[in-house]
MOPAC internal coordinates of N, CA, C and O (Angstrom, degrees):
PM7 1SCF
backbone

  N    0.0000 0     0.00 0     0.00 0    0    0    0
  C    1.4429 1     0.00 0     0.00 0    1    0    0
  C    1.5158 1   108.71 1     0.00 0    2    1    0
  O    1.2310 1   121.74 1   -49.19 1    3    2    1
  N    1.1789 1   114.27 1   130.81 1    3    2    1
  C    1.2802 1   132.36 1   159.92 1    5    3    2
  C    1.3652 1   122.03 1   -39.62 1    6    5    3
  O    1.2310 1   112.77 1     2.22 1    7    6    5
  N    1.6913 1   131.26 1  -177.78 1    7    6    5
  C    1.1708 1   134.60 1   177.77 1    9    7    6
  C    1.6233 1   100.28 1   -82.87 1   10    9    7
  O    1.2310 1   140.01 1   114.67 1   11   10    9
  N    1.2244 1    78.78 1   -65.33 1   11   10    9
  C    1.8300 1   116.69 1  -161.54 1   13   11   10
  C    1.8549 1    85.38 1  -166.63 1   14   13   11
  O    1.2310 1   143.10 1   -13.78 1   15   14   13
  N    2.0631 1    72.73 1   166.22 1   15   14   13
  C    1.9179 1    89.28 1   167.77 1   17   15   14
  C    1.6220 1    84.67 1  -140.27 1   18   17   15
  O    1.2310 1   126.03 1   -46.28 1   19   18   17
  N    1.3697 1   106.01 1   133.72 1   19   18   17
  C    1.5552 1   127.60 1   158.42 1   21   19   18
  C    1.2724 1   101.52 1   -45.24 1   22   21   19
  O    1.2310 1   122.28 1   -60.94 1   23   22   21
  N    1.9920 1   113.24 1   119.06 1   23   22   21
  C    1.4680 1   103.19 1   141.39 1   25   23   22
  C    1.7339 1    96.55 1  -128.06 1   26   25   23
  O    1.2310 1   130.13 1   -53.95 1   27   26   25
  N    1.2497 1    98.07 1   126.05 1   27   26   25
  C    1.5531 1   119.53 1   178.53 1   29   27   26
  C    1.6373 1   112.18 1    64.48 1   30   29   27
  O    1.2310 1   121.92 1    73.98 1   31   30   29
  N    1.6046 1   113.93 1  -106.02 1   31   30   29
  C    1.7852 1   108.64 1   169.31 1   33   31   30
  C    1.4797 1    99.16 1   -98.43 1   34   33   31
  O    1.2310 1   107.57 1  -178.70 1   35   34   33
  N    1.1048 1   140.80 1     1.30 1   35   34   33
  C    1.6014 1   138.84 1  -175.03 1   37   35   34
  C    1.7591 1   119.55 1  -111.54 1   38   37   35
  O    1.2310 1   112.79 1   -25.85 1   39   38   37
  N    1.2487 1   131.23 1   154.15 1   39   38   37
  C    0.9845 1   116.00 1   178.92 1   41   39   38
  C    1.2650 1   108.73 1  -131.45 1   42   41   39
  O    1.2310 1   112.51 1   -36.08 1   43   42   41
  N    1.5479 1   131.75 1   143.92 1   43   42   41
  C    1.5511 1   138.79 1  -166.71 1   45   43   42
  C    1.6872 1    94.85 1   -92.41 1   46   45   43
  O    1.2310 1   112.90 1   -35.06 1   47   46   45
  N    1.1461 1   131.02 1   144.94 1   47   46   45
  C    0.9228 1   161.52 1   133.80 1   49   47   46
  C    1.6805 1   133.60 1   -75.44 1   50   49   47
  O    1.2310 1   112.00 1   -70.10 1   51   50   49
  N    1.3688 1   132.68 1   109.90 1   51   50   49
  C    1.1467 1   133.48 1   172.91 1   53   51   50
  C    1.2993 1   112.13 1   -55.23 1   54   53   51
  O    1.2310 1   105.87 1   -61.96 1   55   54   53
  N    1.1611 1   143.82 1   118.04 1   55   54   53
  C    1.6915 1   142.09 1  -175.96 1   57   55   54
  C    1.6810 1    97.30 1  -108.19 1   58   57   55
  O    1.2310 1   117.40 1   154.69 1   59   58   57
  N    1.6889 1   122.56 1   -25.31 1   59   58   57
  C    1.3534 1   128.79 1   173.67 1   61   59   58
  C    1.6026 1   113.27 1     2.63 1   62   61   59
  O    1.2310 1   113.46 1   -87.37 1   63   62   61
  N    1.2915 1   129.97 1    92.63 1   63   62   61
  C    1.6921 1   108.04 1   168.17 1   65   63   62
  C    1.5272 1   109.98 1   -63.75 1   66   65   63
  O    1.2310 1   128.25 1   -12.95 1   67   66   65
  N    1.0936 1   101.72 1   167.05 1   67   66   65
  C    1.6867 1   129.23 1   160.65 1   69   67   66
  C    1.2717 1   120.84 1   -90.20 1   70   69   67
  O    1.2310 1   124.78 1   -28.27 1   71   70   69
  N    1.4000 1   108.43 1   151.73 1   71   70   69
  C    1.3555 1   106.07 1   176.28 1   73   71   70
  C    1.4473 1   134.10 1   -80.57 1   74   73   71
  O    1.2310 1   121.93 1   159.07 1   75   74   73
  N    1.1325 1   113.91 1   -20.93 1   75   74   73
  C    1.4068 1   138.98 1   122.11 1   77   75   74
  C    1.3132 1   127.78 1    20.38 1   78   77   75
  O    1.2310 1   136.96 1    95.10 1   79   78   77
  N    2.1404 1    84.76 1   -84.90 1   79   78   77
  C    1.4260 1   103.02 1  -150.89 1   81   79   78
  C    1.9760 1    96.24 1  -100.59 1   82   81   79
  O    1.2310 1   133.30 1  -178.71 1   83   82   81
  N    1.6286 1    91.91 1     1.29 1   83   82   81
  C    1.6465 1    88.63 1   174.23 1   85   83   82
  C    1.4302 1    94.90 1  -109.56 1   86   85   83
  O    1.2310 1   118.04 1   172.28 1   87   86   85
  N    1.0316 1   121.34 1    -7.72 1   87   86   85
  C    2.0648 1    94.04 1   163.98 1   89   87   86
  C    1.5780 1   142.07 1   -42.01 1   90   89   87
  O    1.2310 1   129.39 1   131.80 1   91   90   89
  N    1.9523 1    99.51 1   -48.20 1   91   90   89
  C    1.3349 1    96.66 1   151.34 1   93   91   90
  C    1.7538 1   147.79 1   -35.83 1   94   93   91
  O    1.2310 1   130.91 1   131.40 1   95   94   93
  N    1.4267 1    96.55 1   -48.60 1   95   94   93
  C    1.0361 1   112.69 1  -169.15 1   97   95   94
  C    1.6941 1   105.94 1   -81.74 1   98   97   95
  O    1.2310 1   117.94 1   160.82 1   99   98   97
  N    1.7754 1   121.53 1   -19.18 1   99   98   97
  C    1.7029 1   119.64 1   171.15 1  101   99   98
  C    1.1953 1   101.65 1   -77.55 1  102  101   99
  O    1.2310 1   121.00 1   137.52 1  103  102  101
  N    1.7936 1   115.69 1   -42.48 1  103  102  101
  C    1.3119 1    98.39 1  -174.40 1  105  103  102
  C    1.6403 1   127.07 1   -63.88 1  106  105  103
  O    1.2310 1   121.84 1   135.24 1  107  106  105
  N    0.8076 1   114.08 1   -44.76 1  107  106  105
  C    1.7554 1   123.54 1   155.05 1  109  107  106
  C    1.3704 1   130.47 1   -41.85 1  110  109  107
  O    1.2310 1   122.76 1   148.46 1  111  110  109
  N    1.6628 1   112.32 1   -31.54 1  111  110  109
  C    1.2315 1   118.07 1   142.85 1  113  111  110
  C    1.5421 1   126.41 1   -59.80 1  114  113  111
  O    1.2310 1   116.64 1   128.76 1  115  114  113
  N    1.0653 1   123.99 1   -51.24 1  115  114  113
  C    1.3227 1   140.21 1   179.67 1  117  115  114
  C    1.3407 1   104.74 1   -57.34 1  118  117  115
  O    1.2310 1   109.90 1   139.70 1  119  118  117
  N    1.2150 1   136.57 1   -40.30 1  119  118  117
  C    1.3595 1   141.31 1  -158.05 1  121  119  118
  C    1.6300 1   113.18 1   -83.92 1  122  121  119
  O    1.2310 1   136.29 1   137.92 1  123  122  121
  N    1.8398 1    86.06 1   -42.08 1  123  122  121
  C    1.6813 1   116.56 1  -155.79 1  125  123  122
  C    1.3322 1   101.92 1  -115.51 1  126  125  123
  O    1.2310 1   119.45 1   121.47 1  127  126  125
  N    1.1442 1   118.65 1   -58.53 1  127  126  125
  C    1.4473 1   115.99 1  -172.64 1  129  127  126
  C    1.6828 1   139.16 1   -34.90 1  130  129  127
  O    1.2310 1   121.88 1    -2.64 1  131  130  129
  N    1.1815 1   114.01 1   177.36 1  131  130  129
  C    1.3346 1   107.79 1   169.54 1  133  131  130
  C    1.6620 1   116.96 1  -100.16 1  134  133  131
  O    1.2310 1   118.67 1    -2.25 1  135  134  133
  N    1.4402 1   120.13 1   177.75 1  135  134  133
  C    1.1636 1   109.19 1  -164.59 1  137  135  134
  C    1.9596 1   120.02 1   -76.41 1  138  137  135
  O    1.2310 1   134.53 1   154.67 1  139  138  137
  N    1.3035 1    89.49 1   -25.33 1  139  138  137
  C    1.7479 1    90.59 1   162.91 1  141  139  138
  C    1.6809 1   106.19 1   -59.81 1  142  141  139
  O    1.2310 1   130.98 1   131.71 1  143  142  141
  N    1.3373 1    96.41 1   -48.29 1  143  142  141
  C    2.3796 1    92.28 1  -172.36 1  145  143  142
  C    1.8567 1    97.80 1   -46.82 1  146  145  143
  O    1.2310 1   128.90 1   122.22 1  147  146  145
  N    1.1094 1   100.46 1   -57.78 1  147  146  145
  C    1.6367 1   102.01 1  -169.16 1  149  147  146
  C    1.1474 1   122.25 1   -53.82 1  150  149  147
  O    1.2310 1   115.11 1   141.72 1  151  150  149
  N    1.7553 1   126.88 1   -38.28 1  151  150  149
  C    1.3337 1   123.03 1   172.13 1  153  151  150
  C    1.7093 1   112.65 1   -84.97 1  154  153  151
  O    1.2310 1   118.24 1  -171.21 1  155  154  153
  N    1.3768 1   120.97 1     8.79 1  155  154  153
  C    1.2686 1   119.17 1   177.38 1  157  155  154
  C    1.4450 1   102.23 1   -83.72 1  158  157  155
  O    1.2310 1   120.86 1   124.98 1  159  158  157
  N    1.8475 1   115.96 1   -55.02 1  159  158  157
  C    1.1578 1   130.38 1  -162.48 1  161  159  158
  C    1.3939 1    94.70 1   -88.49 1  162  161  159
  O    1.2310 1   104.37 1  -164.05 1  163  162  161
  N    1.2977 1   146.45 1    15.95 1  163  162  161
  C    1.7814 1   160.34 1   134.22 1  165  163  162
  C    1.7881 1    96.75 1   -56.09 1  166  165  163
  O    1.2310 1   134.24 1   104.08 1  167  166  165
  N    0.9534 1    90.06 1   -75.92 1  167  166  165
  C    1.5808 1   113.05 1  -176.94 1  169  167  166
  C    2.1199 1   103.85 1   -36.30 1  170  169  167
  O    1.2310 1   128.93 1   114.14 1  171  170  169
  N    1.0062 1   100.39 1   -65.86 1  171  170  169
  C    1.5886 1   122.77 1   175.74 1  173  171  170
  C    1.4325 1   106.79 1   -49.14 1  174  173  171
  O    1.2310 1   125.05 1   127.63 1  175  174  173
  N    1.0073 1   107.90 1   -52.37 1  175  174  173
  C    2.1851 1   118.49 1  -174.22 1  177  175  174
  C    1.1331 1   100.97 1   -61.55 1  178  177  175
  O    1.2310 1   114.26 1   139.70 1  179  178  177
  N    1.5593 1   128.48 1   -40.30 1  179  178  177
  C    1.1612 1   136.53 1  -170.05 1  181  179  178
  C    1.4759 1   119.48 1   -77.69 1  182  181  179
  O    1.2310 1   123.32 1   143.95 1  183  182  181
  N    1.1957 1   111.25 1   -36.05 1  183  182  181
  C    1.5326 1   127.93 1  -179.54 1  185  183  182
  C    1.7100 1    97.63 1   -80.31 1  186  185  183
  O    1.2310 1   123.92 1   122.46 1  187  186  185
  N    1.0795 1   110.09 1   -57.54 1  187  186  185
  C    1.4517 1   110.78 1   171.57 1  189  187  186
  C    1.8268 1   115.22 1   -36.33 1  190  189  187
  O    1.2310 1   133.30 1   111.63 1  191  190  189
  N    1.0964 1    91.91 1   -68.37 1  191  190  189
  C    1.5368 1   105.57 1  -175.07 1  193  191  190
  C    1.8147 1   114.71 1   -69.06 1  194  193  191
  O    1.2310 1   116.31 1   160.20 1  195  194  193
  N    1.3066 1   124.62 1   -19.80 1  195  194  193
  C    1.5606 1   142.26 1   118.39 1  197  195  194
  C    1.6601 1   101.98 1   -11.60 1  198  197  195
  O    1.2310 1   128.65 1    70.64 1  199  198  197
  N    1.5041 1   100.94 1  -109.36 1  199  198  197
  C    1.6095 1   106.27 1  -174.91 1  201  199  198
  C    1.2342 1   134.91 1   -35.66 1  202  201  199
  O    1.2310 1   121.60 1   145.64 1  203  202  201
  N    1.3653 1   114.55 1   -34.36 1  203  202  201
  C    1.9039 1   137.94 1   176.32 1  205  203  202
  C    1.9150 1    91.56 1   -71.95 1  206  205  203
  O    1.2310 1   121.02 1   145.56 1  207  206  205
  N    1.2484 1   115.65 1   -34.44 1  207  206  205
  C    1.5573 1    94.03 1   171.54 1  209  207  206
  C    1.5538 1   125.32 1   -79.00 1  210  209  207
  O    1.2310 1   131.78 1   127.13 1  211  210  209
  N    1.4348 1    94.86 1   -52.87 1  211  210  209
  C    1.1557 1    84.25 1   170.65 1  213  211  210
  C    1.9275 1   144.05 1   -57.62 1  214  213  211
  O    1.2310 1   133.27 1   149.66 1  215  214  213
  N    1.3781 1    91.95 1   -30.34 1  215  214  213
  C    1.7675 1   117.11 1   160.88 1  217  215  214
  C    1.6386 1    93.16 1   -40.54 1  218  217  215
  O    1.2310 1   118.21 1    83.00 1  219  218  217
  N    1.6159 1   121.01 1   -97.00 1  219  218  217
  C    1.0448 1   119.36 1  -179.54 1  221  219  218
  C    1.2320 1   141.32 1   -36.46 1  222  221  219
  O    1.2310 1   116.39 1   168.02 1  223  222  221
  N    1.8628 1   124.47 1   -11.98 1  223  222  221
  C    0.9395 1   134.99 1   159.54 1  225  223  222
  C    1.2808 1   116.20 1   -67.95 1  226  225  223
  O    1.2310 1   114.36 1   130.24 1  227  226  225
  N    1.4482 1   128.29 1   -49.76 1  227  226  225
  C    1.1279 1   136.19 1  -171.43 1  229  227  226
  C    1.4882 1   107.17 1   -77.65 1  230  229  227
  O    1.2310 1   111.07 1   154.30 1  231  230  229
  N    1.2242 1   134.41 1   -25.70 1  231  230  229
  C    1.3210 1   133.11 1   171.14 1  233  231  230
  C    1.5733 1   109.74 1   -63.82 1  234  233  231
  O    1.2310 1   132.93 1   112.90 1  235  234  233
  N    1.4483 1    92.62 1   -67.10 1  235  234  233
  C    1.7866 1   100.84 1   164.46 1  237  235  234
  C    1.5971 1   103.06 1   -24.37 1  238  237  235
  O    1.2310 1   116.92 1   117.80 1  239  238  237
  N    1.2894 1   123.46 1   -62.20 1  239  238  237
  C    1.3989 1   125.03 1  -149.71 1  241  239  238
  C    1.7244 1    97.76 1   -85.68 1  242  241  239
  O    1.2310 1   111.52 1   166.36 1  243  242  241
  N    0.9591 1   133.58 1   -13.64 1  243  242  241
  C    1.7327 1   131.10 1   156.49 1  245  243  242
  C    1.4003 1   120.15 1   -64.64 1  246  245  243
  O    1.2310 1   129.05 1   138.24 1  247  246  245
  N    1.4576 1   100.17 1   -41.76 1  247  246  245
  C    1.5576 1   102.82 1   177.11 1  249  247  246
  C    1.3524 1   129.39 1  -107.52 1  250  249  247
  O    1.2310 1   127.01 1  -147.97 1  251  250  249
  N    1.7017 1   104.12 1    32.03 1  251  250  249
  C    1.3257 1   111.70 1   148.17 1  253  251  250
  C    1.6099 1   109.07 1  -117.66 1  254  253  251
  O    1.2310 1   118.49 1   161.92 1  255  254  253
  N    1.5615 1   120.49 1   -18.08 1  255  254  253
  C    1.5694 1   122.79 1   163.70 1  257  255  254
  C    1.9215 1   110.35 1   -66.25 1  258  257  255
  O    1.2310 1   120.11 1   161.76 1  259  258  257
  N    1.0616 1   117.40 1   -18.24 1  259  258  257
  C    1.6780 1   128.29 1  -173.18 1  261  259  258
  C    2.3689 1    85.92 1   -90.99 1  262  261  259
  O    1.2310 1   129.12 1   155.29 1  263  262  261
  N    0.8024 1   100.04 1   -24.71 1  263  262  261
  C    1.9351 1    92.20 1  -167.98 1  265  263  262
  C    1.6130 1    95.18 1   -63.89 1  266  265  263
  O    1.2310 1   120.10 1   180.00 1  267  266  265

């Protein structure tokens, strides 16, 4: 991650969480939460675990176009 990137006299900042650094906060939902928190961060695991396939598919699929 970057600092910032200059736009004009101001500079943007990535604030992006991680998945990581939002685990704490599902698991605590999950534990604690109410039933909307749980099917949001349901919702989230799923999309997560979505993208991590497809990632690995497409890697898979470089390193049989690289053979």
């Amino acid at each position: 991650m970057t600092d910032g990137k200059k736009l004009g006299d101001t500079f943007a900042v990535d604030v992006t969480p991680t998945w990581t650094g939002l685990m704490p906060a599902f698991i605590h939902i999950i534990e604690s939460g109410d039933e909307a928190g749980r099917k949001l961060v349901g919702e989230e695991l799923y999309r997560m675990a979505k993208l991590l396939d497809e990632a690995r598919a497409l890697l898979e699929e470089k390193e049989n176009d690289d053979d």
